[in-house]
Structure formats: structure tokens, C-alpha cells
Backbone as a chain_set.jsonl record, in Angstrom:
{"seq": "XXXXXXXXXXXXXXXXXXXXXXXXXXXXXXXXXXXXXXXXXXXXXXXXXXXXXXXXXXXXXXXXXXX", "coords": {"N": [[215.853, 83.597, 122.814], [216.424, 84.636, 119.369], [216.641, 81.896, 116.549], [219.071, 81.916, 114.038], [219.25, 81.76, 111.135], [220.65, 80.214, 108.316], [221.071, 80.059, 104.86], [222.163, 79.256, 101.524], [222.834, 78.646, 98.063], [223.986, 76.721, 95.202], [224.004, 77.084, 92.166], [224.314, 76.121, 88.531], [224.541, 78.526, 86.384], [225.482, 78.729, 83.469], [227.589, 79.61, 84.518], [227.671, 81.943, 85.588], [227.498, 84.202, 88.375], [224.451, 83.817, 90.99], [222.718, 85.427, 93.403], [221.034, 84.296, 96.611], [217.972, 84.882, 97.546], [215.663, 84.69, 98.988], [213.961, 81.754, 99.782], [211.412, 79.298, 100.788], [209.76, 76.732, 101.506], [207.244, 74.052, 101.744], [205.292, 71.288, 103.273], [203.374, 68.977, 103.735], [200.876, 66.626, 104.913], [200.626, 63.771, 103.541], [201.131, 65.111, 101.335], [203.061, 66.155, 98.015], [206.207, 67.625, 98.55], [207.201, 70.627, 98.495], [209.889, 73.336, 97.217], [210.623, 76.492, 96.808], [212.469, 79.32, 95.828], [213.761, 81.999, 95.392], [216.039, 84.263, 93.329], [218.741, 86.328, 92.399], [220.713, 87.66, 89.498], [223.166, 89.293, 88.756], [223.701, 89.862, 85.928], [222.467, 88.92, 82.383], [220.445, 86.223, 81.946], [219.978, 83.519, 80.619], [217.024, 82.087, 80.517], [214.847, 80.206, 79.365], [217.377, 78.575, 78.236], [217.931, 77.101, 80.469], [216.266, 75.515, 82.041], [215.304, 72.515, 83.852], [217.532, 72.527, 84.865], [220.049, 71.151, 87.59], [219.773, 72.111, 91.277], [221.078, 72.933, 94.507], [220.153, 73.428, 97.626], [221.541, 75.118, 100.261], [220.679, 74.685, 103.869], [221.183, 75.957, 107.265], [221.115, 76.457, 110.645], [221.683, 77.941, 112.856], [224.307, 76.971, 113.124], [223.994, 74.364, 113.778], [223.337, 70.837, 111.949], [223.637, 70.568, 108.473], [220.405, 70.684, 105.866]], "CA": [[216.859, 83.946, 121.818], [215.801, 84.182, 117.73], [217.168, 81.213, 115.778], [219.759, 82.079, 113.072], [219.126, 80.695, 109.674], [221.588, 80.515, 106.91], [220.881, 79.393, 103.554], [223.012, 79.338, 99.891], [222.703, 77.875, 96.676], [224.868, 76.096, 94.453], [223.783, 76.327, 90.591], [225.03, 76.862, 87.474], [223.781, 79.496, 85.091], [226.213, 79.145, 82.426], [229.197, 80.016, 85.365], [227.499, 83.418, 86.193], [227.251, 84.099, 89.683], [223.559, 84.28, 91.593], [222.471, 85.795, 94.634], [219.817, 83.214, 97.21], [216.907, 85.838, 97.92], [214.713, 84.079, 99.591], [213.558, 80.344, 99.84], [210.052, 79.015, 101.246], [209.321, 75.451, 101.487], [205.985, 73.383, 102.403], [204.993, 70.033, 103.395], [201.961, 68.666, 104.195], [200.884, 65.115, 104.8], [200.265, 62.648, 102.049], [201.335, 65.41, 100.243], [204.752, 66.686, 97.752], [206.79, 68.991, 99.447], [207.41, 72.13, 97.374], [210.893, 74.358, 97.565], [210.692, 77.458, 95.929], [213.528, 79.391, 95.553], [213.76, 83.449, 94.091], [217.71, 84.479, 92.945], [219.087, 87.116, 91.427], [221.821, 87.845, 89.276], [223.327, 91.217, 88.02], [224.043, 89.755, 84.776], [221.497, 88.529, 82.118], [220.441, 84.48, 82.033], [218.846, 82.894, 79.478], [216.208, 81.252, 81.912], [215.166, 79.054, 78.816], [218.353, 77.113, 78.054], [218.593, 76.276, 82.154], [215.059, 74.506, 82.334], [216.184, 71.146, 83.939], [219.1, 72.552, 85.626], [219.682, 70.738, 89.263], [220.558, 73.128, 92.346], [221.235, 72.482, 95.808], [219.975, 74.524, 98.787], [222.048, 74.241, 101.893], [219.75, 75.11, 105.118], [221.664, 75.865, 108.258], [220.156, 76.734, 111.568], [222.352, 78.296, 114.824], [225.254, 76.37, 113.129], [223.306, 72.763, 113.355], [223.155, 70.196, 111.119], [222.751, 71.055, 107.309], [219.12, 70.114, 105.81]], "C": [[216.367, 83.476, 120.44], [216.82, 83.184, 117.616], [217.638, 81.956, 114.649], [219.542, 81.538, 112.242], [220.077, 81.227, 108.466], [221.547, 79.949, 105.518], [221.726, 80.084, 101.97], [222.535, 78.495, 99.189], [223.635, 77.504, 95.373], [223.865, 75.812, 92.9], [224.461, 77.093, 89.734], [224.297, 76.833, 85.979], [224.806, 79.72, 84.013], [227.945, 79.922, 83.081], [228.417, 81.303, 85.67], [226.999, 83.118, 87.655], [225.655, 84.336, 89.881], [223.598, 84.311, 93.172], [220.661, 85.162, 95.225], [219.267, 84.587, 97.677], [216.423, 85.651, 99.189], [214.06, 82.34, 99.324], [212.276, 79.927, 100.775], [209.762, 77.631, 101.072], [207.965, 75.096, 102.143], [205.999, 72.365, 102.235], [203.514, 69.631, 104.101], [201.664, 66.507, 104.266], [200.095, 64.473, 104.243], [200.273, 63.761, 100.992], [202.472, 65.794, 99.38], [204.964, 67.21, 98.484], [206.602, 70.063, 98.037], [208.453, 73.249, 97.688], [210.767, 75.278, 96.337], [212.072, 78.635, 96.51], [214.084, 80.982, 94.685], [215.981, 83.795, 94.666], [217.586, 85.583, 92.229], [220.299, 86.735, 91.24], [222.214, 89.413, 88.659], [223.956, 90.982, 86.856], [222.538, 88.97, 83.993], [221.692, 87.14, 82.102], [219.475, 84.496, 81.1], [218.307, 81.928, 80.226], [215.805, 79.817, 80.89], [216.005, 77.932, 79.016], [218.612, 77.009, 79.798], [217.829, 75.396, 82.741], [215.424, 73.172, 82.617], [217.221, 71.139, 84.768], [219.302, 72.099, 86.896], [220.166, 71.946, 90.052], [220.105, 72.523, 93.571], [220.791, 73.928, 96.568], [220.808, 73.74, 99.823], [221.213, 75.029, 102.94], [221.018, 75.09, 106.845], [221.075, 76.758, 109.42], [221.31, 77.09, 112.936], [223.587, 77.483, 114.423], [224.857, 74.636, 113.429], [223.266, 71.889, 112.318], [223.032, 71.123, 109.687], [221.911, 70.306, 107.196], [219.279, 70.341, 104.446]], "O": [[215.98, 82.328, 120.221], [217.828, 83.292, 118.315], [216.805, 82.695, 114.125], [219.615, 80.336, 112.497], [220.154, 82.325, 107.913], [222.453, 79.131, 105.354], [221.733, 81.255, 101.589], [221.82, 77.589, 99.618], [223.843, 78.426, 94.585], [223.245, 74.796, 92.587], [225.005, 78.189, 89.87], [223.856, 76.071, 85.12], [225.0, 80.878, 83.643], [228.906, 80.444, 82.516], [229.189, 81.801, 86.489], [226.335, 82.157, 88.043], [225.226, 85.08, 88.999], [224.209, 83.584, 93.955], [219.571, 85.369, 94.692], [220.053, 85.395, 98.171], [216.683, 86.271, 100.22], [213.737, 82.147, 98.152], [212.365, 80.579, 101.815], [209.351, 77.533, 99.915], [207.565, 75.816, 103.058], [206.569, 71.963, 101.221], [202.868, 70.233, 104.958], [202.227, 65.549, 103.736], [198.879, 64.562, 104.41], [199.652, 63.619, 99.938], [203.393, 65.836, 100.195], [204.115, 67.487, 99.332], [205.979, 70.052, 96.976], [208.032, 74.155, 98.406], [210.799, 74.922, 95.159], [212.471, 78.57, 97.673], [214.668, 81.007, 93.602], [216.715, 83.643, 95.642], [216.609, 85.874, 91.54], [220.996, 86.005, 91.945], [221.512, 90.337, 88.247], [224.828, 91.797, 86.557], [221.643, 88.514, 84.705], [222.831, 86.684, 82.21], [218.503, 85.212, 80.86], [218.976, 80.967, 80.606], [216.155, 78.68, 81.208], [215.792, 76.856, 79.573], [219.771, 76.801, 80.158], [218.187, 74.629, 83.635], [215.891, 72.543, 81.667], [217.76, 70.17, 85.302], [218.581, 72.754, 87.648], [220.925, 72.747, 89.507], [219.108, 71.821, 93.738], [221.006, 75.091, 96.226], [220.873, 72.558, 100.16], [221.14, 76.231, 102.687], [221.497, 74.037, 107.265], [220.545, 77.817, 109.081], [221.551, 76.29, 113.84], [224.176, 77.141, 115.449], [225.72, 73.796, 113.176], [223.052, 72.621, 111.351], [222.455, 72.21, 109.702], [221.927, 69.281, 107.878], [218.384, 70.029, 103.66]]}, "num_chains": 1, "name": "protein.A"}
């Protein structure tokens, strides 16, 4: 049986809504991780003024734990 995966994102673009695409993470040992992260929105963003901005991914798996 495939595993289910569910993932969202919590940020804020000035209050406009975005849509989580796709997300890709890596880890390696002794090394950073790296979450990357593509969104849309159907309105424009000034990607500038958001440089800095925090966001949350939630990761959910078959209804398991979040990550």
C-alpha cells in the first residue's frame, strides 16, 4: 500500500493567499539540511519586501505524526 503524504504552508505574503506546489528536502551527514519549497499565488507578490520572511511546512504522512 503507497504512503499518503500531506503537506501545507503557513506564510505571510502581505495576507495574500499561496498555494504549496511542491517541497523537496535533503540531508546528508555532517552536512545542512536544505528545504526548498515552490508556491504559487494568483495574485502578484513583491518577492523583494518578503526576503526574511519565516514559514512553516507541516509534513504529514498516512495521518502520523507531523514533521
Amino acid at each position: 500500500m503507497a504512503n499518503t503524504i500531506f503537506a501545507t504552508i503557513d506564510i505571510k505574503f502581505g495576507g495574500k493567499p499561496v498555494d504549496l506546489v511542491r517541497v523537496e528536502a535533503s540531508e546528508g551527514l555532517s552536512e545542512l539540511f536544505v528545504i526548498s519549497a515552490d508556491i504559487r499565488s494568483e495574485t502578484e507578490v513583491d518577492l523583494a519586501s518578503q526576503l526574511g520572511t519565516s514559514a512553516t511546512v507541516t509534513i504529514k504522512q498516512d495521518d502520523e505524526a507531523e514533521r
